[in-house]
Structure formats: C-alpha cells, structure tokens
C-alpha positions as CSV (number, residue, x, y, z in Angstrom):
1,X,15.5,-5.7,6.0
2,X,13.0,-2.8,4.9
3,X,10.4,-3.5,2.3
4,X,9.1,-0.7,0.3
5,X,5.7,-0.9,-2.3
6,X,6.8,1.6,-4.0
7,X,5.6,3.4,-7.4
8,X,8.0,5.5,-8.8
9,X,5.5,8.1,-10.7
10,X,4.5,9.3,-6.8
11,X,6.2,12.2,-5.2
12,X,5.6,10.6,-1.9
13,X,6.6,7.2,-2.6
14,X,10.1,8.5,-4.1
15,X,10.2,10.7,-0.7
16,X,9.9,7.6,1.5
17,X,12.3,5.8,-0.1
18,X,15.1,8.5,-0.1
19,X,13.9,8.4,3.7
20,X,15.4,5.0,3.4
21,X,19.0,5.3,2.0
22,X,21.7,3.7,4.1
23,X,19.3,1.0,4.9
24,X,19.1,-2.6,3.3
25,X,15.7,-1.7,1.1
26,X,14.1,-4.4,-1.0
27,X,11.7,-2.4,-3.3
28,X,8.5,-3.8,-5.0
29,X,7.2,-2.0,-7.5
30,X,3.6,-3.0,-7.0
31,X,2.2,-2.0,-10.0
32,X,4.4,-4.4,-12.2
33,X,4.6,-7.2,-9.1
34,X,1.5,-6.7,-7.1
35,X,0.4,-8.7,-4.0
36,X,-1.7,-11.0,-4.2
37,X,-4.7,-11.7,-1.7
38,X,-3.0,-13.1,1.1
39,X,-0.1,-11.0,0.9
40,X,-2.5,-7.8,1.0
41,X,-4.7,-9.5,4.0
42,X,-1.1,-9.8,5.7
43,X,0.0,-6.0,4.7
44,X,-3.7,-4.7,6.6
45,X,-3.3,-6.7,9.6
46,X,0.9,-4.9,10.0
47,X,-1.0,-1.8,9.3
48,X,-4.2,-2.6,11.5
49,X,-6.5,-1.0,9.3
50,X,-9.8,-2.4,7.2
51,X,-9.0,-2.9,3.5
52,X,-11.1,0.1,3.0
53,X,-8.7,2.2,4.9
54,X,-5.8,0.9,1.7
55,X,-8.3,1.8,-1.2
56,X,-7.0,4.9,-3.5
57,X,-10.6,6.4,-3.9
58,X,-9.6,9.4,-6.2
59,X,-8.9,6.4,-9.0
60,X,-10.9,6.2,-12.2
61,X,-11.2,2.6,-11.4
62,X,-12.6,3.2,-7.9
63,X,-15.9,4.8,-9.5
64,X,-16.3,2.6,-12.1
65,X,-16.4,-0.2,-10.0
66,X,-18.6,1.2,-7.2
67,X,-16.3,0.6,-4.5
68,X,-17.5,3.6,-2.4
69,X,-20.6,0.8,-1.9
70,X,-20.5,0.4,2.1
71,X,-21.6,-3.0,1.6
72,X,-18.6,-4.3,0.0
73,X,-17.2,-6.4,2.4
74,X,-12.9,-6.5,3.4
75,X,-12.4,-9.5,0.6
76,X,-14.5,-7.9,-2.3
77,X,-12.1,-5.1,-2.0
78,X,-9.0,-7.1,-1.8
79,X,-9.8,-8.6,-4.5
80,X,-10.6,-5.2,-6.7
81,X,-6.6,-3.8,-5.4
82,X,-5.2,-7.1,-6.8
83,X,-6.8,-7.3,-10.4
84,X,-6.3,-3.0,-10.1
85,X,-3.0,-2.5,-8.1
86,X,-3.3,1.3,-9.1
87,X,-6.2,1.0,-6.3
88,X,-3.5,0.4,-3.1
89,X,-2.1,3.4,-1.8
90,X,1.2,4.2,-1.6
91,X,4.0,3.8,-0.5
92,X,3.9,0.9,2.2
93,X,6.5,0.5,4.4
94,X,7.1,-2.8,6.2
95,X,10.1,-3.3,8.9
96,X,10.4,-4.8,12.2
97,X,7.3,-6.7,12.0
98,X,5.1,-4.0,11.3
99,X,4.0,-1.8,8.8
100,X,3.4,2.3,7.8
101,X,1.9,4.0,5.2
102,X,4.6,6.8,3.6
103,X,1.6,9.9,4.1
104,X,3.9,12.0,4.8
105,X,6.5,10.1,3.9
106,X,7.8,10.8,7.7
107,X,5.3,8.2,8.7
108,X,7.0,5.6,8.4
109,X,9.8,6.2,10.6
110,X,8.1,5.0,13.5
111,X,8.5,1.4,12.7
112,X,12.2,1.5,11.5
C-alpha cells in the first residue's frame, strides 16, 4: 500500500500521483484530514529531515507567524503545520517503510 498527502490544487502533487497509477494508493487530502502531531513526528523521522525541512515558507501564514524565527524548536513547528496544514509541503509519499517528498514528483520513486 502507497500513501499519498496529497492536495489537488498542486501541479506537483497531481504529478506524483499519476506517477502512482496501477498501484494500490490510499490518498489523504491533508488539507481537509490533516495529521496530527504524532503522525507528522512519524512522517519527519520516514523522511529524516527536521520539521523545519517540511515547512512551506512562501505561505502567508509562515510570516505571520514568525516561523522563520531560528529559535523555534521541531514541536513549536509541528504544532503551527497541524492548526495550518497549508504549512506542510507537498506531496508526501510514504511506501515500504519509508517516505519521499514528490519535488520533482520523480522523487519519490526511490522508495516504491
């Protein structure tokens, strides 16, 4: 089973998914279901990247609330992408017990 976060309205994100056809694809459209703290915790440690690293910072949201602050800490962020799911980026790929992000959407064959 493949697991998508996936927001339709992104070029990349509907690129990564028709990357995925013929396989068994459970999509989440994270900006209706987002993850919640633990779940996210779990995504960063497939992807092995600080939640920084997951942060869209060309959001609206991102400057108004100061996340580009250095001293906000890996559970301050968290928090900020689960009450703002517009914050994650997209798409996130998770398969095989590990996880991509879809930029380029060609990223994320790796782990399939």
């Amino acid at each position: 089973m493949v697991r998508i976060y996936h927001n339709n309205r992104c070029s990349k994100s509907r690129a990564t998914l028709a990357l995925l056809e013929g396989r068994e694809v459970e999509v989440v459209n994270y900006l209706d279901t987002p993850p919640d703290a633990a779940e996210l915790k779990q995504l960063l440690e497939l992807l092995g990247i600080p939640a920084r690293q997951l942060l869209r910072s060309g959001e609206d949201i991102y400057r108004e609330l100061g996340l580009a602050d250095p001293s906000l800490g890996d559970d301050a962020l968290i928090a900020a992408m689960v009450a703002h799911p517009i914050l994650i980026e997209r798409p996130i790929v998770v398969a095989n017990g590990k996880a991509a992000i879809g930029r380029p959407p060609e990223a994320v064959l790796a782990i399939l």
